[in-house]
C-alpha positions as CSV (number, residue, x, y, z in Angstrom):
1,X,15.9,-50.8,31.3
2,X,19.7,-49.8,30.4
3,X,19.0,-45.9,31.7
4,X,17.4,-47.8,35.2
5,X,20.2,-50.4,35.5
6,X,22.8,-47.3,34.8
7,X,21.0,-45.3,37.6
8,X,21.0,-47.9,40.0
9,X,25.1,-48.7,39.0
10,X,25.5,-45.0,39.9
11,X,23.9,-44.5,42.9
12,X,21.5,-41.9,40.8
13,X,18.3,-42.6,43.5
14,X,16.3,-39.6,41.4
15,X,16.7,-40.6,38.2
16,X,15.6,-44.4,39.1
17,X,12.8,-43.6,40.7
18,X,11.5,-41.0,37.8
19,X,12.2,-44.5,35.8
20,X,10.5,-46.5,38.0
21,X,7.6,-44.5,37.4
22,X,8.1,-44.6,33.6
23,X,8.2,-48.5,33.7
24,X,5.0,-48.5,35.5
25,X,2.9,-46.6,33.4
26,X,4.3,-48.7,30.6
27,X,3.3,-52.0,32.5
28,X,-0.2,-50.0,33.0
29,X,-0.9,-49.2,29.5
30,X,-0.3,-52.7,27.9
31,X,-1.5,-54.5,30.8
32,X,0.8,-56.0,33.0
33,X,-1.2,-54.7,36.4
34,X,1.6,-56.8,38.9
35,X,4.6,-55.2,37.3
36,X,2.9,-51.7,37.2
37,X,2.3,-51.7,40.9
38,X,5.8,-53.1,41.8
39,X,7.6,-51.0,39.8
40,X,5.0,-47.7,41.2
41,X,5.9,-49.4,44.9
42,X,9.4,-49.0,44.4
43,X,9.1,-45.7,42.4
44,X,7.5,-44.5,45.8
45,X,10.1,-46.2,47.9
46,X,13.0,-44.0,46.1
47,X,11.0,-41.1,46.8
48,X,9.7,-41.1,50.3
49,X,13.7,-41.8,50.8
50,X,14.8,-38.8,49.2
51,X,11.9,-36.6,50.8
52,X,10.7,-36.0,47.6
53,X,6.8,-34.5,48.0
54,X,6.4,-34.4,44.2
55,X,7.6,-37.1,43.4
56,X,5.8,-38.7,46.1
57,X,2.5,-37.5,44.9
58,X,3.2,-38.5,41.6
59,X,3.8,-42.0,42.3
60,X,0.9,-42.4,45.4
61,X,-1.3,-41.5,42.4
62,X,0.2,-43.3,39.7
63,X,-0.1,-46.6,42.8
64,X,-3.5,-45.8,43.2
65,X,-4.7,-45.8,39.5
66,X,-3.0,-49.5,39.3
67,X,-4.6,-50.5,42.1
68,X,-8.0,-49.4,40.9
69,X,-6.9,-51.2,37.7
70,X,-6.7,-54.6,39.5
71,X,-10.2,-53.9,41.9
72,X,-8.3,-53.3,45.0
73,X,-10.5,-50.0,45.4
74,X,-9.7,-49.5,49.0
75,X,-6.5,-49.3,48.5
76,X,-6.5,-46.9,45.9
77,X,-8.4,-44.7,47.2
78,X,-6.0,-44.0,50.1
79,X,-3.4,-43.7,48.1
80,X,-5.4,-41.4,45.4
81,X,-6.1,-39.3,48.9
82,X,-2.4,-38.9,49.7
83,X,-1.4,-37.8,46.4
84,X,-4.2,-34.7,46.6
85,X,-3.3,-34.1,50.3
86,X,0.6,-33.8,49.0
87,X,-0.2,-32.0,45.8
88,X,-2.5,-29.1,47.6
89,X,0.4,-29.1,50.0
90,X,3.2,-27.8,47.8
91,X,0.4,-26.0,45.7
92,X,1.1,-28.4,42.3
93,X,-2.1,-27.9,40.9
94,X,-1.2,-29.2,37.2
95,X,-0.6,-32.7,39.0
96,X,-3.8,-32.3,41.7
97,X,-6.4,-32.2,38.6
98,X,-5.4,-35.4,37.6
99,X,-5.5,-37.0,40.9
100,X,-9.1,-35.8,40.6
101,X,-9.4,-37.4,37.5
102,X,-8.4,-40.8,39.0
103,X,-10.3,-39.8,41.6
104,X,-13.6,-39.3,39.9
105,X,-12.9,-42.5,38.1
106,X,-12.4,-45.0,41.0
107,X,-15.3,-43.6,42.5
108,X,-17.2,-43.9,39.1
109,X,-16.4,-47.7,38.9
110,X,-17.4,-48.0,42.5
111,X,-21.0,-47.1,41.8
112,X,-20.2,-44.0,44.1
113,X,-22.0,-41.9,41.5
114,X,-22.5,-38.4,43.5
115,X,-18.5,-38.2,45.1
116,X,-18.0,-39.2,41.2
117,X,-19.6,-36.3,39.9
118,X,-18.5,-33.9,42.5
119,X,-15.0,-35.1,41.6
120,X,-15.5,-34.5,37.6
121,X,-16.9,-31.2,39.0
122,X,-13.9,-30.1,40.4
123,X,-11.5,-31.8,38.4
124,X,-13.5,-29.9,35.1
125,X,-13.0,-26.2,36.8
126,X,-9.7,-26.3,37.7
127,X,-8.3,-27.7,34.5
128,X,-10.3,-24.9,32.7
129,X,-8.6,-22.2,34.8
130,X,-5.6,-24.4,33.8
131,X,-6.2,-24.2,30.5
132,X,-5.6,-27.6,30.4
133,X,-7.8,-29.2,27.4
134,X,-6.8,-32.9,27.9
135,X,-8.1,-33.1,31.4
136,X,-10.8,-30.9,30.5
137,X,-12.0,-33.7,27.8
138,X,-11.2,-36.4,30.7
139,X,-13.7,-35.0,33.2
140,X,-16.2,-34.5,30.7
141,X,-15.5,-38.3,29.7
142,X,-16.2,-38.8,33.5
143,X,-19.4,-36.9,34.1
144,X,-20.7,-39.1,30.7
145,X,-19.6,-41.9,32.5
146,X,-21.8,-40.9,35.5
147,X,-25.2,-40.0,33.2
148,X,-24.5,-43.5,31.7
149,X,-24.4,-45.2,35.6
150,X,-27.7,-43.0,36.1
151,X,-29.8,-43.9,33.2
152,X,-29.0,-40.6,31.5
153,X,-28.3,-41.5,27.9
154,X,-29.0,-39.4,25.8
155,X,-26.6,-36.5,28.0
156,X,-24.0,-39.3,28.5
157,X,-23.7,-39.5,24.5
158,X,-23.7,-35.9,24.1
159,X,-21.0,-35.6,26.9
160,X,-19.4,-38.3,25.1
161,X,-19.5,-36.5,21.9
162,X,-17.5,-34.0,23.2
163,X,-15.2,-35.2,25.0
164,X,-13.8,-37.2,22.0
165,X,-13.7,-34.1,20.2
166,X,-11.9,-32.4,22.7
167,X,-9.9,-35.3,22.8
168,X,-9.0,-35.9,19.4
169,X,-7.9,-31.9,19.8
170,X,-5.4,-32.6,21.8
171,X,-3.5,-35.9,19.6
172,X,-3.4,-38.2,22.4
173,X,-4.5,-41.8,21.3
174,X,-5.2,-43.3,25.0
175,X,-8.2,-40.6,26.0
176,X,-9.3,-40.6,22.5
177,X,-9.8,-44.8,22.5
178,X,-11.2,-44.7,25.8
179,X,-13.9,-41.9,25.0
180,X,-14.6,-43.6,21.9
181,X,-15.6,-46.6,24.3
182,X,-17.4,-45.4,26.2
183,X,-19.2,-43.6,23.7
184,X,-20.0,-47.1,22.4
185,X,-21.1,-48.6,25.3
186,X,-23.6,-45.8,25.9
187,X,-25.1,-46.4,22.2
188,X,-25.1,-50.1,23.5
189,X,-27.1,-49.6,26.1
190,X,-29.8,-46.9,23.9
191,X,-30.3,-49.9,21.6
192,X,-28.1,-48.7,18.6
193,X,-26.0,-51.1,17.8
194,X,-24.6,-50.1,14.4
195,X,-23.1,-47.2,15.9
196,X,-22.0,-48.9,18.8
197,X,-19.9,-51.8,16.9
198,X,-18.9,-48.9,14.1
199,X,-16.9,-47.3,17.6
200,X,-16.0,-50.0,19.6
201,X,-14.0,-51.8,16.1
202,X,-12.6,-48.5,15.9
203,X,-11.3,-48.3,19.3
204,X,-10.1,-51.9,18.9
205,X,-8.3,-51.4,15.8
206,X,-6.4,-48.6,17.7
207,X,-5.7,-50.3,21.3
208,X,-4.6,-53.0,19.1
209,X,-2.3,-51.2,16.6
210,X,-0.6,-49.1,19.3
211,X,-0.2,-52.0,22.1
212,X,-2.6,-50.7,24.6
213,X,-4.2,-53.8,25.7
214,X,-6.6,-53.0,28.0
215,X,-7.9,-50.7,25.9
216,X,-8.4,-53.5,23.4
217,X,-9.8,-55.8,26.0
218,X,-12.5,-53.6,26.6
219,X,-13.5,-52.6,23.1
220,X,-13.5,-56.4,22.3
221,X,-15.9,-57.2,25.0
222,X,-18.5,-54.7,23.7
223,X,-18.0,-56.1,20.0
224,X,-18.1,-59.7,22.0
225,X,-21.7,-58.5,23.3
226,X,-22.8,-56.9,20.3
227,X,-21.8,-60.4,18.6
228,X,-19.4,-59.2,16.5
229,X,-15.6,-61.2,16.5
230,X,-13.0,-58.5,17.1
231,X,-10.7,-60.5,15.3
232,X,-12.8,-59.4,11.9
């Protein structure tokens, strides 16, 4: 708040809009969906001002995953679609797989399975010619997420399985919880449900610990279902 407030006290319109965009994903991550879209609004603002493309992209995507957050699906779809039409535009193809990601994901928790998968698809290849093992793990946590929409348990766990390994690979705590949920939810659903509270307190304990509340919100409602108190 004291770098914004000194960008805004001189006249730095860059540097407060790369804020901006900082403060939203920290919104995001513990929650707080209103104050991640305003601040992503006016992140976007600052940019379209300057005629900054980048920066544009990165904060019509960063808008769109908020808005898919808080159900607004329409929404953030379009805005998901400017950020790619953008990013293939300059040719910023580290920031174009994860649209694709979110991508992949909105259209996931739409029940849009097929444009799901055919987003995973493309998000998977081009962060292998990336060499990008994060968003590799991501699309593989996708395409599970897809098998698990489709009845496909068994591949959805084995996807699963993976992608928390290639997650826990790369030492980033957010993909890791939310693979390790999802891996729980799919043992949920194949009738194993010592594994799947063994995971989901797991992934609880770690949302928890590190702030990341939806996270946690999501892990207790499995334990919640299982009917197991996530306060144990």
């Amino acid at each position: 708040n004291r770098g914004l407030a000194l960008s805004r006290e001189t006249g730095n319109d860059y540097t407060e809009a790369v804020l901006l965009g900082c403060l939203g994903r920290v919104h995001l991550q513990q929650g707080r969906l209103d104050a991640a879209v305003n601040a992503y609004t006016q992140a976007l603002s600052r940019f379209s001002t300057l005629g900054a493309r980048q920066g544009q992209a990165a904060a019509h995507d960063a808008l769109g995953e908020a808005l898919h957050a808080k159900g607004i699906f329409g929404q953030a779809r379009g805005h998901l679609l400017q950020a790619l039409a953008i990013e293939r535009e300059v040719g910023d193809r580290g920031t174009e797989v994860l649209t694709l990601r979110n991508l992949a994901t909105l259209h996931r928790d739409a029940g849009e399975l097929d444009r799901a998968a055919g987003y995973a698809d493309s998000m998977h290849a081009l962060a292998g010619e990336l060499g990008d093992l994060r968003v590799q793990a991501d699309a593989l946590r996708t395409l599970a997420a897809v098998d698990h929409g489709r009845g496909s348990l068994e591949r959805a766990v084995e996807r699963y399985t993976a992608a928390l390994e290639a997650s826990r690979a790369t030492g980033y705590p957010y993909p890791e919880i939310e693979t390790m949920i999802g891996l729980a939810e799919a043992h949920e659903s194949l009738g194993d449900k010592g594994r799947a509270k063994e995971e989901a307190a797991q992934a609880h304990g770690m949302a928890s610990a590190i702030g990341y509340a939806m996270l946690a919100d999501r892990a207790a409602a499995v334990l919640e279902r299982l009917g197991s108190d996530p306060r144990e």
